[in-house]
C-alpha positions as CSV (number, residue, x, y, z in Angstrom):
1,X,-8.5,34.1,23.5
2,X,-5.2,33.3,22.4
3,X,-5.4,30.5,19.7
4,X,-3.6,26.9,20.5
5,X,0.3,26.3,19.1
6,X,0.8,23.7,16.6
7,X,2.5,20.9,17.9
8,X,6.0,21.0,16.7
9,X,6.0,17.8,14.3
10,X,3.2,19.7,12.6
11,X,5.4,22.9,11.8
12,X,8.4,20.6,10.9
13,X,6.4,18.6,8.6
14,X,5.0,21.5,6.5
15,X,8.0,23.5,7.0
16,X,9.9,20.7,5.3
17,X,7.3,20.4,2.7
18,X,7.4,23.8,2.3
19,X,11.0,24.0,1.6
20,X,10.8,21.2,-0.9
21,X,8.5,22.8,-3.0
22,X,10.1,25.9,-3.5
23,X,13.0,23.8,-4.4
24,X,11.4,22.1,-6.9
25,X,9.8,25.3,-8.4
26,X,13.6,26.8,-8.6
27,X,14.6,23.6,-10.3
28,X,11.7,23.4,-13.0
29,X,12.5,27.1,-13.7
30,X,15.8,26.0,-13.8
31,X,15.2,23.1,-17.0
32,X,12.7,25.5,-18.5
33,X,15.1,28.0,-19.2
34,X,17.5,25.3,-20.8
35,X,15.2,24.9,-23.9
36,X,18.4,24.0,-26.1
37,X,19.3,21.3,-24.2
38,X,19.0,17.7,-24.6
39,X,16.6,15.4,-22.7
40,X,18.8,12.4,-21.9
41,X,18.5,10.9,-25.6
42,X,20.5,12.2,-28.6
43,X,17.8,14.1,-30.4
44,X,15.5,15.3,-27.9
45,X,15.1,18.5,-26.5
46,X,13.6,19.2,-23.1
47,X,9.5,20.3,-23.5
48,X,7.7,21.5,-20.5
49,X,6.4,18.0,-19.4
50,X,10.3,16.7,-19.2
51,X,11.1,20.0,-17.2
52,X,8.4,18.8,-15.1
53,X,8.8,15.3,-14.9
54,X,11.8,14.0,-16.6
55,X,14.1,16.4,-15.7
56,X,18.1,16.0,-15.2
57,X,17.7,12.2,-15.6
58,X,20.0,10.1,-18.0
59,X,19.8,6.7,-19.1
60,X,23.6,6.2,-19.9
61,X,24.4,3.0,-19.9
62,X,23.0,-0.5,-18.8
63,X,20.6,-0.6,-16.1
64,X,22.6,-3.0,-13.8
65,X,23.7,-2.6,-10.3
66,X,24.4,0.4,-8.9
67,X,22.3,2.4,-11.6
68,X,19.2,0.9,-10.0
69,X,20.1,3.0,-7.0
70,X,22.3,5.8,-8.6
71,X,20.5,6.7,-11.7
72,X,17.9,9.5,-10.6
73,X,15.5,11.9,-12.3
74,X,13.5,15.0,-10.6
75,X,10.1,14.5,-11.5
76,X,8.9,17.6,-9.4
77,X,4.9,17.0,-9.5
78,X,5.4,13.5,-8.1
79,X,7.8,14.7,-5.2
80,X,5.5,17.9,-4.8
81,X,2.6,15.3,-4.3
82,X,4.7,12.7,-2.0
83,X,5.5,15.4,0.2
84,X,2.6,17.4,0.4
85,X,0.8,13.5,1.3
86,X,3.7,12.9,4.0
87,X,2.9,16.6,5.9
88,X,-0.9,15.9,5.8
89,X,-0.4,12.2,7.4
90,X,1.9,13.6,10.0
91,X,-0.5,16.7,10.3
92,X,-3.1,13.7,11.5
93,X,-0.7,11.9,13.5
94,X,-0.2,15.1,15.4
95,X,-4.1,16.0,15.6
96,X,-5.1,12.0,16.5
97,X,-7.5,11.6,19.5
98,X,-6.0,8.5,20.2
99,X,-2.6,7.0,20.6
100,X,-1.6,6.3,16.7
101,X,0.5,3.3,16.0
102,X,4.4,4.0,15.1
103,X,4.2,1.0,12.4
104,X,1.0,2.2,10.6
105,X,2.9,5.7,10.3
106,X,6.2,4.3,8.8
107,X,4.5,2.1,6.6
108,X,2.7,5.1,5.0
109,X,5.9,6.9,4.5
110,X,7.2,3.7,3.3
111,X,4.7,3.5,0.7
112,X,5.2,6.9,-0.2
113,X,9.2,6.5,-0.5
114,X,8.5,3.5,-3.1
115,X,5.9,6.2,-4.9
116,X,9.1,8.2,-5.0
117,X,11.5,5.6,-6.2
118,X,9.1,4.5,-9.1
119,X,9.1,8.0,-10.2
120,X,12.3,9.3,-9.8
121,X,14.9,6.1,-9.1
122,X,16.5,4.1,-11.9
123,X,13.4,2.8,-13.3
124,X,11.8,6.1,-13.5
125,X,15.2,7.0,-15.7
126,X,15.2,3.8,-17.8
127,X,11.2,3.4,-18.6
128,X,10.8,5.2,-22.0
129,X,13.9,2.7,-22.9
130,X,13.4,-0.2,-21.5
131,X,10.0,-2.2,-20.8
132,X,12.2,-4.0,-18.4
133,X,12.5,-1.1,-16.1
134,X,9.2,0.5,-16.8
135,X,7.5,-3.1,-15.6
136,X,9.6,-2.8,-12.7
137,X,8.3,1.0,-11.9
138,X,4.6,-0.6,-12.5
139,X,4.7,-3.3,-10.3
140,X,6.0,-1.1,-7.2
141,X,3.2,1.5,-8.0
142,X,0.3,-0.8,-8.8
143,X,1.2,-3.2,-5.7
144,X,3.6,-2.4,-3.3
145,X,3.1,0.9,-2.9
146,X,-1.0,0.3,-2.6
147,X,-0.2,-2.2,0.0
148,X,2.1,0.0,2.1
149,X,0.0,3.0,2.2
150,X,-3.5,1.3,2.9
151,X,-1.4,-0.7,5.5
152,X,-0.9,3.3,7.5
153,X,-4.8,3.4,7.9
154,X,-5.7,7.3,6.1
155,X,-9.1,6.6,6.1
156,X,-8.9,5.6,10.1
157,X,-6.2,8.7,10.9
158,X,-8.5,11.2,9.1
159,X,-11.1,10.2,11.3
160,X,-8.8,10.0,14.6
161,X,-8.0,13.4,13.5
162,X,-11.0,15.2,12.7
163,X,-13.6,17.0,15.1
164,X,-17.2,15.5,15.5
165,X,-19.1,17.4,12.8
166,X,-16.1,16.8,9.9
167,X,-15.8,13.1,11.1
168,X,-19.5,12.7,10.5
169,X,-18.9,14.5,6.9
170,X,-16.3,11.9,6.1
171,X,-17.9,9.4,7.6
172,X,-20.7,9.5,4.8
173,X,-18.7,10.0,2.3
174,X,-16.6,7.2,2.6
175,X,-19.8,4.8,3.3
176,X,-21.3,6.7,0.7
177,X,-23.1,5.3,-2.6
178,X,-19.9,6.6,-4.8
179,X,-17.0,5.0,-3.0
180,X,-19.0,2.1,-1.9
181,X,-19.8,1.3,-5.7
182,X,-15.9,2.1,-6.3
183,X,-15.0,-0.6,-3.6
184,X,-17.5,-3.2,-4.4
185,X,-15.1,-6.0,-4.5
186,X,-16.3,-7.3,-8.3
187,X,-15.9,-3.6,-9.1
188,X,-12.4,-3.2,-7.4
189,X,-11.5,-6.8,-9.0
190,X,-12.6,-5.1,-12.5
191,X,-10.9,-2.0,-12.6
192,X,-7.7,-4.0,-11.3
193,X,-8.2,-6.2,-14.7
194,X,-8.9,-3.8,-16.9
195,X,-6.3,-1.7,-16.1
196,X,-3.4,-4.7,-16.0
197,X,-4.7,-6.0,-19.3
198,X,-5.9,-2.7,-21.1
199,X,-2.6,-0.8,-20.8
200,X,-0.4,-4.1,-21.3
201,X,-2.5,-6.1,-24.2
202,X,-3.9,-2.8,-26.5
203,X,-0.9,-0.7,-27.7
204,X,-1.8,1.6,-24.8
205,X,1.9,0.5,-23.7
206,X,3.2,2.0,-27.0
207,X,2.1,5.8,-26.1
208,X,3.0,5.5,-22.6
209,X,6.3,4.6,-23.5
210,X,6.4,7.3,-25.9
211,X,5.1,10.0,-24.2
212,X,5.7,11.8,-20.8
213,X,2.7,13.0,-20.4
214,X,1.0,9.4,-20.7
215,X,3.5,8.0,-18.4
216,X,2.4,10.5,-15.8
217,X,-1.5,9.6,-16.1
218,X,-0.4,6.0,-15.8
219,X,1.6,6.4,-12.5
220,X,-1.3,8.1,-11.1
221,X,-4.0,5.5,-12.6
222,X,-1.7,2.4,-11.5
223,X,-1.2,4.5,-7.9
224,X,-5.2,4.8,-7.5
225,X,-6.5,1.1,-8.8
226,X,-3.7,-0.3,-6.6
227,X,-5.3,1.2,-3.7
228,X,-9.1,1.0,-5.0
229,X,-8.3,-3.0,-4.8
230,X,-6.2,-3.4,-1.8
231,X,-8.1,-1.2,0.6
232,X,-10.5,-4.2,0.3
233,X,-7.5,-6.9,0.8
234,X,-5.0,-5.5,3.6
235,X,-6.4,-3.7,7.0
236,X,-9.7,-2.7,8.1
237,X,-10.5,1.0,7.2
238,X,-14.4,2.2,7.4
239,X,-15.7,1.6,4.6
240,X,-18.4,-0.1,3.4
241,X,-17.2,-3.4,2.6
242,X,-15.5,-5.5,5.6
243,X,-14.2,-9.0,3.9
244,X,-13.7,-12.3,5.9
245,X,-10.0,-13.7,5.5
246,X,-11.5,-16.0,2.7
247,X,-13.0,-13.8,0.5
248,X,-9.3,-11.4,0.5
249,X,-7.5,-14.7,-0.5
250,X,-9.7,-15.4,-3.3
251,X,-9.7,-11.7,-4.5
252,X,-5.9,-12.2,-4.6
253,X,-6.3,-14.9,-6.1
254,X,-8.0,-13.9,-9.4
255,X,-5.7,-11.0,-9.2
256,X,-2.4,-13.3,-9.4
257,X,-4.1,-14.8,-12.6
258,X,-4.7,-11.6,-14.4
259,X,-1.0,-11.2,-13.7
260,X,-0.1,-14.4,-14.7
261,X,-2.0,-14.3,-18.2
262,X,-1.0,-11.1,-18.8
263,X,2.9,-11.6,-18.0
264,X,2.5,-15.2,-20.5
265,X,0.4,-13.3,-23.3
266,X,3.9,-10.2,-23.1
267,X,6.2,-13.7,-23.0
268,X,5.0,-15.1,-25.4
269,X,4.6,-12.3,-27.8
270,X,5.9,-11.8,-31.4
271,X,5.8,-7.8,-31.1
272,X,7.7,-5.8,-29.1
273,X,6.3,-2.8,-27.1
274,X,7.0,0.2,-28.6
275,X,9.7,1.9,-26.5
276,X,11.9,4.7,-27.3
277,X,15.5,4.5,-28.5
278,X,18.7,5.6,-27.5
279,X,21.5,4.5,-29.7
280,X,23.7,4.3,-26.6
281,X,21.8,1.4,-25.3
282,X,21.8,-1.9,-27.2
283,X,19.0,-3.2,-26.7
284,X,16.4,-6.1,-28.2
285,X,13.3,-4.5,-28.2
286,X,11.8,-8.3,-28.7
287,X,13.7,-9.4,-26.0
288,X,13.2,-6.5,-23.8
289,X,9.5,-7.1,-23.8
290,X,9.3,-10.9,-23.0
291,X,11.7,-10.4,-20.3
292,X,9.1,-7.5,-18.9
293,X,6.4,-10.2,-19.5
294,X,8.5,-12.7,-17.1
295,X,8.6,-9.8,-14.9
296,X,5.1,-9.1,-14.5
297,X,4.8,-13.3,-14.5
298,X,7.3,-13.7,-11.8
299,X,7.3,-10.5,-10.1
300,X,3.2,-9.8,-9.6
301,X,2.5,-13.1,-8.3
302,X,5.5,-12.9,-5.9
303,X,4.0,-9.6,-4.3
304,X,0.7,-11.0,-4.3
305,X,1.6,-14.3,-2.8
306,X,3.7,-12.6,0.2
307,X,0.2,-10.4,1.0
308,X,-1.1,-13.7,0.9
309,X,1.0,-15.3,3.4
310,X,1.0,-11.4,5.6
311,X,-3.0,-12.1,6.0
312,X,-2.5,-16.1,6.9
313,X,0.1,-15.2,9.6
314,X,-2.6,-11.8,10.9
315,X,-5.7,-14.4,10.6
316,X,-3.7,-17.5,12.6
317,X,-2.9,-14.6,15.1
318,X,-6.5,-13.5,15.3
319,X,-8.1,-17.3,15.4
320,X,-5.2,-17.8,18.7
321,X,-6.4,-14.6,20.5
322,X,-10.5,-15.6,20.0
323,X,-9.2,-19.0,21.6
324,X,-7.6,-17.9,24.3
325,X,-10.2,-15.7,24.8
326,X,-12.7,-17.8,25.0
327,X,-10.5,-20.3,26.7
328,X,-10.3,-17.1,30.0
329,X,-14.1,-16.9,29.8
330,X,-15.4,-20.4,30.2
331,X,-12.2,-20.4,33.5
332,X,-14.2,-17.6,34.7
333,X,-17.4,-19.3,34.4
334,X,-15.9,-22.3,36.3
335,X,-14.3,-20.3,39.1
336,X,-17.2,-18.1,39.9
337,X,-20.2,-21.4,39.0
338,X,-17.6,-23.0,41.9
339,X,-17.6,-20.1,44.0
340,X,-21.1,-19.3,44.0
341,X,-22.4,-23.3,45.1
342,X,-19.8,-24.1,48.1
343,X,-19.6,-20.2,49.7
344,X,-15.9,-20.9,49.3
345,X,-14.7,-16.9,48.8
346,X,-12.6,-17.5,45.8
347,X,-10.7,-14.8,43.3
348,X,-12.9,-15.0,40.4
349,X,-10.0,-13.0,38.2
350,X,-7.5,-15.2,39.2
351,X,-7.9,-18.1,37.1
352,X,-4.9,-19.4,36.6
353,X,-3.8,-19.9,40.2
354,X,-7.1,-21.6,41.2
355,X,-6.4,-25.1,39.9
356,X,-2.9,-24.9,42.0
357,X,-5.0,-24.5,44.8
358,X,-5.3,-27.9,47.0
359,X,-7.7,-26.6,49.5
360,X,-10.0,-24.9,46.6
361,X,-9.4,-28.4,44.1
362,X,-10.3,-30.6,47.6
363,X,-13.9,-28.6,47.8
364,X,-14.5,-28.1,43.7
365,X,-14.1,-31.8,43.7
366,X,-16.5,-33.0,46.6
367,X,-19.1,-30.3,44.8
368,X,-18.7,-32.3,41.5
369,X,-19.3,-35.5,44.0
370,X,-22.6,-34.0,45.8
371,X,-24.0,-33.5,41.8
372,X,-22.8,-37.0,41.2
373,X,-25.0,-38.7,43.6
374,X,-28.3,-36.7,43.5
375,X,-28.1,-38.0,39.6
């Protein structure tokens, strides 16, 4: 029995993927074997971790304009990840049992191109230099990257995707005792917190700015607590934990003032965070930090306040479809409680002509007469 083909977006997605990572493997061998070079800054030679991460970028210059889109690094585990994520979600699209919506698949690869901006754009470049960019690279993993991949459904498509017996597997599993505790809302809220304030407020900040391989368990710590807490906030995936429109806002709500306090406290602050430098930026460490500070300020409540208004506009939408709902069933009760005390044969589905009709009205209202009088 001959075995079924792959559909064809299937072999282009991992093909591509493929492709990719051999390129990046080529390239990382490539900055490996330039162990006398320098990394960027005057000083510094390329290690392993910038061959892996850091590699080919440059922070010449301000970080104004154009740089934010020019400026680029390879950071070859993050883009190995990204891609290997994008082939899997198309793998599902592909595999789907049901018709899977085009917006939930391009705001997955949405989110993942922001995961790739944050760790290869001109922030990526700048964050070791300037808090100012490195805030910036935080706030897109941490938040709008989160928001954009939960917002693609990968819980739903893995189930959409999968046969009976593996959709039963990760069907406890994600209802589960581990990732329900993990998703509790207090413990999703928590996690958010500590994670905001611990690596802002502690001199965790210091060695992250310091190190590459700290700022790589950060991305990926930032990437996960974003989604631990906004899985609860934006869309409907099965899990355990299905909040009302209520309980969201006030989750992002307490969220926008652990952002808030957190930006004021960096604002506010007499110390600067202890970032790398290059002696062909000038730059006011002091300065550098309060103006990350009125980015986190500014910038996190901004995000949080547009998800805000994204669930008003889905829940005003939802509250007008129950209405008109309900509005369609009690017609239908009228029509048919009509229909069924004057024999008239009516079109019970047809609600909307039946008031238009003067023959129908005539008898409806001589019924509503006869009730009348035996009161």
């Amino acid at each position: 029995m001959s075995s079924p083909r792959l559909p064809r977006l299937v072999v282009g997605a991992w093909t591509i993927a493929a492709a990719v990572i051999a390129g990046l493997t080529v390239a990382v061998v490539h900055y490996l074997s330039e162990t006398g070079s320098s990394h960027g800054m005057p000083g510094m030679h390329m290690g392993t971790a910038e061959a892996f991460a850091r590699a080919g970028g440059s922070p010449a210059g301000a970080l104004l304009g154009s740089r934010l889109l020019t400026a680029w690094q390879l950071d070859s585990v993050a883009l190995a990840v990204i891609v290997v994520l994008a082939a899997a979600y198309l793998t599902g699209v592909a595999r789907s049992t049901e018709p899977w919506p085009v917006q939930r698949t391009v705001s997955f690869l949405l989110g993942l191109a922001v995961c790739g901006y944050a760790t290869c754009g001109g922030v990526a470049v700048y964050d070791q230099v300037l808090f100012t960019a490195h805030m910036g690279g935080h706030l897109a993993l941490v938040m709008v990257a989160p928001v954009l991949l939960v917002a693609g459904y990968p819980l739903s498509l893995l189930l959409a995707a999968s046969g009976p017996s593996m959709r039963a597997r990760v069907e406890s599993i994600v209802t589960g005792r581990v990732v329900s505790l993990l998703t509790a809302p207090p413990v999703a809220l928590a996690s958010y917190t500590v994670v905001i304030v611990g690596s802002h407020l502690t001199g965790v900040m210091d060695t992250v700015m310091r190190h590459t391989w700290a700022g790589q368990v950060e991305h990926l710590v930032y990437l996960l607590v974003g989604m631990q807490f906004f899985v609860l906030v934006v869309g409907s995936e099965p899990i355990r934990w299905r909040l009302g429109t209520p309980v969201r806002w006030l989750l992002l709500a307490v969220a926008m003032a652990v952002d808030t306090f957190t930006g004021v406290v960096l604002l506010q602050g007499t110390h600067p965070v202890g970032m790398l430098v290059d002696p062909r930026l000038h730059v006011d460490a002091l300065s550098d930090t309060r103006t990350g500070g009125a980015i986190m300020w500014f910038g996190g409540d901004a995000i949080m306040a547009a998800v805000m208004i994204i669930l008003v506009v889905g829940w005003l939408r939802h509250v007008d479809t129950e209405k008109a709902e309900a509005k369609g069933w009690l017609e239908q009760a009228r029509v048919a409680t009509f229909a069924a005390h004057t024999g008239t044969e009516t079109d019970t589905t047809n609600v909307e002509t039946f008031d238009d009709d003067d023959a129908a009205r005539s008898n409806y209202n001589d019924w509503l007469a006869q009730l009348d009088r035996r009161g």
